[in-house]
N, C-alpha and C positions, 0 to 999 in steps of 0.2 A: 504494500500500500504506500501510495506517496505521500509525503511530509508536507503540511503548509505550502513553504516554500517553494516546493519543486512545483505542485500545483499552481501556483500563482506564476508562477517563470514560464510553466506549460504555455500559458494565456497566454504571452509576451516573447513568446520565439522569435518573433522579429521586429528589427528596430523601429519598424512603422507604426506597429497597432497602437503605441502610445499616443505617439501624434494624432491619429486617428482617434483614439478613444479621447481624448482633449478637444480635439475639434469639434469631435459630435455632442459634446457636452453641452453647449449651445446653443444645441438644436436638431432636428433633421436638417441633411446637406444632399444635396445632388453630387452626381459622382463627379463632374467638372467642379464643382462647388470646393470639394474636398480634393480634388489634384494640385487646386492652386492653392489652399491657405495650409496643406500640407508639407509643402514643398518640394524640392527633387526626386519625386517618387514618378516612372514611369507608368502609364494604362497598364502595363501586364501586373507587373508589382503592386501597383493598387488596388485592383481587380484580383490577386490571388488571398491578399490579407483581408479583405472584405469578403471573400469567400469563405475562410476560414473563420474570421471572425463569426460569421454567418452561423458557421456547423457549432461552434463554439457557444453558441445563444448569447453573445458577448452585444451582438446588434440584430436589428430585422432588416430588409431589404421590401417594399413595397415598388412594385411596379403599377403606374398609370394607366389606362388602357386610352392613351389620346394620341393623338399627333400633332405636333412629333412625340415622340414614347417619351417619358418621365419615369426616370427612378429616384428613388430619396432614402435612406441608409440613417436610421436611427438606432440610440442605445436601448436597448431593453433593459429589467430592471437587474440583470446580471452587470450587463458594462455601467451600469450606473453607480453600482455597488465597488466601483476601484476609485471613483472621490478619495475613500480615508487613504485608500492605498498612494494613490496621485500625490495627494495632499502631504504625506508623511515621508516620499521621496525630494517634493520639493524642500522640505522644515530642515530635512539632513542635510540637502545642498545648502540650502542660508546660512546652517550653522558654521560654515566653513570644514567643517571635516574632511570635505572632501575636495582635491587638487583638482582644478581644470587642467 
């Protein structure tokens, strides 16, 4: 069985879902929405951590049925639930502990 830790690391395999789960924290985003205030993440690597995140229940994916097609990518109450965890990564960095 996994320890805390290794389960919360599981979520966070790669260095985008962060960003991503910060972003979304403000709302649902479209998926251009979330390429640009994300940053240098390319369509495939965006599209794979939002996938995952998906299977994860970490967010939902709602598709439009309009035209042009709309999708929007919000946190369920799983990705909402890593606030304390967010929250208590940044209080470590302030503290200085740790060296950029």
């Amino acid at each position: 069985m996994r320890n805390s830790v290794e389960t919360t690391l599981a979520f966070l395999d790669s260095k985008w879902k962060l960003p991503i789960i910060c972003n979304l924290l403000l709302g649902p985003k479209r998926f251009g929405e979330l390429q640009r205030s994300v940053g240098a993440i390319s369509k495939k690597v965006l599209s794979e951590n939002l996938r995952s995140m998906e299977g994860d229940g970490l967010l939902t994916r709602r598709a439009y049925t309009e035209i042009p097609p709309r999708v929007e990518y919000r946190l369920t109450e799983v990705g909402y639930s890593f606030i304390p965890v967010i929250d208590s990564l940044c209080k470590w960095k302030e503290s200085g502990k740790i060296v950029q």
